[in-house]
N, C-alpha and C positions, 0 to 999 in steps of 0.2 A: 337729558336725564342720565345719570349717573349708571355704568352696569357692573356687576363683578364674572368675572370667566372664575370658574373652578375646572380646573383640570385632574382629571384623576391618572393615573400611569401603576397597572399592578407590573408588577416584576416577576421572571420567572422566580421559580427557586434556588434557583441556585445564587443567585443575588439576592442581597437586602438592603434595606431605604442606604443604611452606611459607607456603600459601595456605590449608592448611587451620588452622595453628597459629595463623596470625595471626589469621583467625577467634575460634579457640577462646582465647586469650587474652584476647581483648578481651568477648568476649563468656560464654562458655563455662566456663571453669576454674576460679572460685570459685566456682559455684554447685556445680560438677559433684562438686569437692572436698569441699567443706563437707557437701552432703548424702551422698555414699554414705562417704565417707572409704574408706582401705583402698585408695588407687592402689598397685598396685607400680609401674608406669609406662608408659609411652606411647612406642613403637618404632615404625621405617619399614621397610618391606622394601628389602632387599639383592641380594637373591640371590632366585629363581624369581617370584612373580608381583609387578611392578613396580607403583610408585603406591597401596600401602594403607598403611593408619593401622593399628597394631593397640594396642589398649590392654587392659589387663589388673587386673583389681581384686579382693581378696581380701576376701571377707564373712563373717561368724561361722557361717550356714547358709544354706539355701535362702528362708526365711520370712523372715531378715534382708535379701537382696539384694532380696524380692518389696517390702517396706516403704517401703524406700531406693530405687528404681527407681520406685515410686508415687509418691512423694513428688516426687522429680524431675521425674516430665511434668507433673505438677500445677502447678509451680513456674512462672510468669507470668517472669522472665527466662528459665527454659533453655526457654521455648518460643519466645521469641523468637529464640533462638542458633540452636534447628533449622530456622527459616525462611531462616535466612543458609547453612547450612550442609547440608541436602537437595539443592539442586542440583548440587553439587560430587560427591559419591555416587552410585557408577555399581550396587553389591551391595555387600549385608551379610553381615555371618555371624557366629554367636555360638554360642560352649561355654561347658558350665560343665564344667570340671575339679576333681574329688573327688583326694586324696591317696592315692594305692596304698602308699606305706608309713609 
């Protein structure tokens, strides 16, 4: 069965989603694509808690996300990305959402 991860990431204040993107552009978003594949996409809040990132990825099971997610910190560029990009990070939080129908 199919899961989606939602990742939330607020930022302190003194950064916004726009400083985080140029980050992850340059740094960040081909490795992060190519290894887990399955983005549905990456949104800013609007509306209640201001300054988070939330991104959202959709993986075939739980053992598929755990491989894909290993794979990734191992990966010598996206660790270099999370050294750029941990300061800017004020909390985390992360679901995994299962399909109710």
């Amino acid at each position: 069965m199919a899961i989606v991860e939602e990742r939330c990431y607020a930022l302190h204040s003194a950064f916004g989603p726009s400083d985080y993107f140029e980050v992850y552009k340059k740094l960040g978003q081909e490795v992060q694509t190519r290894v887990l594949g399955g983005l549905i996409g990456y949104f800013s809040s609007e509306v209640g808690e201001l300054n988070v990132i939330i991104s959202m990825w959709r993986y075939d099971s739980f053992e598929d996300r755990q491989r894909r997610r290993a794979e990734l910190a191992a990966h010598p560029q996206w660790q270099a990305y999370l050294r750029e990009i941990r300061p800017m990070i004020r909390s985390m939080e992360n679901r995994l959402l299962t399909p109710f129908v």
